[in-house]
Every structure is written in structure tokens, then in C-alpha cells.
VMD Tcl script that draws the C-alpha trace (Angstrom):
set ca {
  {75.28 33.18 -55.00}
  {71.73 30.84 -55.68}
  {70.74 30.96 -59.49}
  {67.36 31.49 -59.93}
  {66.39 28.07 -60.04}
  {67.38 26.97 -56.62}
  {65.41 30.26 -55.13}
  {62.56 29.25 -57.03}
  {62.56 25.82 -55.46}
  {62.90 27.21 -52.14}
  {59.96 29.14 -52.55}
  {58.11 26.18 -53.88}
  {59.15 24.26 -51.00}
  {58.03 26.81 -48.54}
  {54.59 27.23 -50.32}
  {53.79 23.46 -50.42}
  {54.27 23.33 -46.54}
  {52.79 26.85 -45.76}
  {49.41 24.92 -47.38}
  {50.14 21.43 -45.83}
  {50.19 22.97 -42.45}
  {47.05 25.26 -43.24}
  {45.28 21.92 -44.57}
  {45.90 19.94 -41.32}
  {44.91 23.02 -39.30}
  {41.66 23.15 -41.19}
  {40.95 19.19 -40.63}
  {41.61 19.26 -37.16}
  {39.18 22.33 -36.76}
  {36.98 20.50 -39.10}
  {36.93 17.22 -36.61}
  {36.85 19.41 -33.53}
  {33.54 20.89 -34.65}
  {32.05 17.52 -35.88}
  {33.04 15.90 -32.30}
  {31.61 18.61 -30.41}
  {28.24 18.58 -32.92}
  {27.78 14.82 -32.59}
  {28.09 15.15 -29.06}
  {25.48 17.99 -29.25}
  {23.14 15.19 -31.09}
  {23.63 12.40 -28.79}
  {23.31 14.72 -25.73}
  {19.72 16.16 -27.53}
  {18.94 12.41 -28.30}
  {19.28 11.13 -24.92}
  {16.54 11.24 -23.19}
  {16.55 12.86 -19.34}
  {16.07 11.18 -16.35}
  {12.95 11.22 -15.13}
  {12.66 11.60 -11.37}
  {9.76 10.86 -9.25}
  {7.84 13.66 -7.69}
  {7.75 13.11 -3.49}
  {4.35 11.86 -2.37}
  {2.69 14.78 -0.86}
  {-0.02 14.46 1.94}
  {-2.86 12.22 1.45}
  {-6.15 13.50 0.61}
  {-8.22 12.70 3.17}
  {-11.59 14.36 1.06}
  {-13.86 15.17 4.24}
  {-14.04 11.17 5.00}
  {-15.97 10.67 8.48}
  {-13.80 9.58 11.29}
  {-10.44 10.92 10.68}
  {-10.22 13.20 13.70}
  {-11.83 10.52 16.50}
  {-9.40 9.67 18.70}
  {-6.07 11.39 17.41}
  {-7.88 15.04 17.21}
  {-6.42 15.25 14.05}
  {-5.14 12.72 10.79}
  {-3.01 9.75 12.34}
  {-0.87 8.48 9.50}
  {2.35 8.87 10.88}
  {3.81 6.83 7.73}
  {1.65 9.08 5.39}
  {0.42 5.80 4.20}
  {-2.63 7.04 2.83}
  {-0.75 9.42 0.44}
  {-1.30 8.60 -3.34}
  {-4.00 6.14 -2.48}
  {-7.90 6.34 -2.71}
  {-9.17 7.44 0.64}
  {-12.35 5.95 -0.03}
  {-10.99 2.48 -0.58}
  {-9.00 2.53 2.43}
  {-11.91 3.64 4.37}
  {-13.72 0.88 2.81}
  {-11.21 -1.80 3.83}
  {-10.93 -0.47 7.02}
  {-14.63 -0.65 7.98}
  {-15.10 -4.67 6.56}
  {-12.14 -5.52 8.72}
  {-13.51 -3.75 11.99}
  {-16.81 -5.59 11.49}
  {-15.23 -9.00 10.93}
  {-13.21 -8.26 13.94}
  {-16.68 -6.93 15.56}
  {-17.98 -10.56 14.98}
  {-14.83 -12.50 15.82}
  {-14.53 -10.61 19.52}
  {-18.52 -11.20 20.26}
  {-17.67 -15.06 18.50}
  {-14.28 -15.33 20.66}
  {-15.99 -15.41 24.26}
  {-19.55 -16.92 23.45}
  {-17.25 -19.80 22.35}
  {-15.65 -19.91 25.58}
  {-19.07 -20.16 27.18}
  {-20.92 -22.62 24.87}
  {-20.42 -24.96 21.92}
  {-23.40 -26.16 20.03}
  {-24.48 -29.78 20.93}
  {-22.54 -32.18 18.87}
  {-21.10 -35.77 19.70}
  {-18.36 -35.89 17.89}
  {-16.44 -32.59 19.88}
  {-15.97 -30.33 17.11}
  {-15.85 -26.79 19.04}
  {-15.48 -28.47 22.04}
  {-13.20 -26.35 24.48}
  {-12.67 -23.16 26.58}
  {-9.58 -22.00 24.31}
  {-10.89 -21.20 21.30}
  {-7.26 -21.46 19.30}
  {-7.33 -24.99 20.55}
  {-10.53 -25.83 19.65}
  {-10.23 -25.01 16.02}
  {-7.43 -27.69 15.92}
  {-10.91 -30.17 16.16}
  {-12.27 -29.05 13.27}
  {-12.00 -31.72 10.35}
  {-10.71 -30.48 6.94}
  {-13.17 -30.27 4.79}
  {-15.02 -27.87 7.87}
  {-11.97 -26.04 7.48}
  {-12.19 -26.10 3.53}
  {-15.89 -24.56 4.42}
  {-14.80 -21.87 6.16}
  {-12.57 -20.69 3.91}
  {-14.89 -21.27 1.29}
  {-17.31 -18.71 2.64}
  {-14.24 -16.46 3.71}
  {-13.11 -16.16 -0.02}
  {-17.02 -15.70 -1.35}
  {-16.81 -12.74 0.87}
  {-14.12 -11.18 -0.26}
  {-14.43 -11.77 -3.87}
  {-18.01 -10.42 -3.58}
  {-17.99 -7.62 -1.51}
  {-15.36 -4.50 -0.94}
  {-16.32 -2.45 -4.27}
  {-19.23 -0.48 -2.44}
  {-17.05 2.67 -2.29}
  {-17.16 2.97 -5.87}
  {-20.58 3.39 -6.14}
  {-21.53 5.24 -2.84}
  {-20.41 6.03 0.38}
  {-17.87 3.74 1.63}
  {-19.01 0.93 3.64}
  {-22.60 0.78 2.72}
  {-23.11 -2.12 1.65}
  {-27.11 -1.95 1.39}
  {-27.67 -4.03 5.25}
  {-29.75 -1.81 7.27}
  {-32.63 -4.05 8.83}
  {-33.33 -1.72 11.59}
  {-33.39 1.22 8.90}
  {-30.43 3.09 11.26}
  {-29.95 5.26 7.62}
  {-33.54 5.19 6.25}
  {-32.65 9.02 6.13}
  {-29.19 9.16 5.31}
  {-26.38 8.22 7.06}
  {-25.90 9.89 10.45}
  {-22.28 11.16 11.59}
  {-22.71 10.07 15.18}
  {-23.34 6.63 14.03}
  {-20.94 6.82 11.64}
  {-18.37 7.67 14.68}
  {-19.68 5.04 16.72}
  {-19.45 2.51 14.48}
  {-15.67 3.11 12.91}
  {-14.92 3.86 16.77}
  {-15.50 -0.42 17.84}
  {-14.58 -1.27 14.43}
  {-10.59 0.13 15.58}
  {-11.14 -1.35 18.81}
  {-12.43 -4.49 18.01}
  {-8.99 -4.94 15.29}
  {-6.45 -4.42 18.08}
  {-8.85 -6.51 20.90}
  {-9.12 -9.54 18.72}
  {-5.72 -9.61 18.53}
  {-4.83 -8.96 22.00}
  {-7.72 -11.91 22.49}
  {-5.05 -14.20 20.05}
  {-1.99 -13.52 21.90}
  {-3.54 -13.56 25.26}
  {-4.41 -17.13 24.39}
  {-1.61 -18.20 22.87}
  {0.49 -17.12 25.82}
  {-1.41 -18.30 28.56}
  {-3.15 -21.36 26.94}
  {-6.75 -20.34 28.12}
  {-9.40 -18.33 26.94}
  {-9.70 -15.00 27.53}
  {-12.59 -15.16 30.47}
  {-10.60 -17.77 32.25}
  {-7.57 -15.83 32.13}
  {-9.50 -12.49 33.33}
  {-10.76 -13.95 36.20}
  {-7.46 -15.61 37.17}
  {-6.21 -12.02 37.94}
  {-8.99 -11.95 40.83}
  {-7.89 -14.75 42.63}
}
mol new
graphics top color blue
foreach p $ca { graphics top sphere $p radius 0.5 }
foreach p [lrange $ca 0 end-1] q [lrange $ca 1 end] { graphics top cylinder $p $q radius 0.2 }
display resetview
């Protein structure tokens, strides 16, 4: 038979670890919910990724030209998407009438050189013949090539793209008319991709371009 004194210390015994296991049970809920609250912070902290929206079609805002030769918008690469129609339109005109310049330049140098003795645009090729330039007439041209760009280009802001305020004739004296409009964009395309057939048809064949047209008739 247990005196009274041993039960009692059982008791005690079973009471102290009745409330040590109740304790750790409590701390380890305790943790569980701080872990799964400071992970709510950080989560609400972090900020989310921010993905980029898809370029949609470009906005081609009623610009003249877009439907020439294509009967609808060419831009198979949707290049014009995000961008300002207006500049592009821009750029695109200045180009075709450098290009405009450089075809019309391309065979009258073929034909004729102004009078000089010391040969300086002196041949049929005109690739060739720019190797006779001296520097500093190169340094000119690019001189005047980088006044032009620096200085010009910025019309579409303003007004209509590509007016750049030359009309001698007074062509737009009333406004600008769509069929000239056409017409114009129309050789400025076709003058970009026949200089550069002019180029390579040169480089190639080592000739200028009448030479090498009338070759094909003999």
C-alpha cells in the first residue's frame, strides 16, 4: 500500500508534465502562426512582377500613303507599333528624296563631270570615282550631310509630316493635295530600293549603271 505522500508526489509529477507538454504545444502553435504571419508580410511586401503588355497594332492615324502599293498596311514586323507614325512618315519621306537626288545624281555622273584638271569626279563608275575625291572634299560632304540632319527632320511636330516649307512652284499654295502626296511617297520607295540596286549593280559589275544596261543589248 502507497502512504499518502508518495500518491501525492505522483500526482505532482503527473501535473508538472500534463503543463510541460501543454506549454510546448502552445509554443510550437505560437511559432507556427508567427512563421506563417511573417511569411504573410514578406509575401505583401514583395512587390509583383510586372509584365509587359504585347505591342498591339500600330496606329497608323489616317497618314497618306499607307494603302499604295500593298492595298492595305505593309508592316509585316508590326514595326510601326508603339512608335509615332508621324515621325516614321517623316523619316521615310527625307530618305526617299535623298535617294530621289542620289538616282538623278548617280547617272548624270556617268554622263558628265564638271571641268576640272586635277580628275576629281572623273569616271563612268561613280563608286570609283568617289575614291578621287581628296579628304578634306570628303570632310565637306559630310559636313553638309550632318548640317542636314541635325537641322531638319522635326517638321512633323509642328505640321504635316514632310513639309518642310520648300514649295517654289506653290504645288500646296492650297493645301496639300493627296494625289501628289501619292506620287511623291510613290518615287520616294522606289528611288530607296533603285539606288541601292544602282550600288550593287556597280559594285558587281565594276561599271556604271548605263554601261552595264546597254551591255545587255549587245
Amino acid at each position: 500500500a502507497l502512504c499518502p505522500t508518495q500518491i501525492d508526489s505522483r500526482k505532482t509529477r503527473k501535473m508538472l508534465a500534463t503543463l510541460t507538454y501543454a506549454a510546448i504545444a502552445f509554443q510550437g502553435a505560437g511559432l507556427a502562426a508567427r512563421g506563417t504571419s511573417s511569411s504573410a508580410v514578406m509575401a505583401a511586401k514583395k512587390p509583383a512582377a510586372v509584365k509587359k503588355a504585347p505591342k498591339g497594332p500600330a496606329d497608323y492615324g489616317g497618314v497618306i500613303g499607307g494603302f499604295l502599293e500593298s492595298g492595305g498596311i505593309y508592316d509585316p514586323l508590326n514595326y510601326a507599333a508603339g512608335k509615332d507614325i508621324n515621325r516614321l512618315r517623316s523619316v521615310e519621306l527625307k530618305n526617299g528624296r535623298i535617294c530621289m537626288l542620289a538616282t538623278l545624281g548617280y547617272v548624270v555622273q556617268e554622263t558628265y563631270s564638271w571641268p576640272n584638271t586635277q580628275g576629281y569626279f572623273d569616271g563612268s563608275n561613280p563608286i570609283a570615282t568617289f575614291g578621287t575625291v581628296p579628304v578634306f572634299g570628303v570632310l565637306q560632304i559630310i559636313g553638309v550631310i550632318a548640317l542636314i540632319e541635325t537641322q531638319t527632320g522635326n517638321e512633323w511636330q509642328r505640321g504635316a509630316p514632310g513639309d518642310i516649307g520648300f514649295d517654289p512652284l506653290g504645288l500646296a499654295k492650297d493645301g496639300v493635295n493627296p494625289a501628289y502626296a501619292d506620287a511623291e511617297l510613290k518615287h520616294c520607295r522606289l528611288a530607296m530600293v533603285g539606288w541601292l540596286g544602282f550600288c550593287l549593280q556597280s559594285l558587281v559589275t565594276g561599271k556604271g549603271v548605263l554601261a552595264t544596261t546597254f551591255d545587255a543589248f549587245q
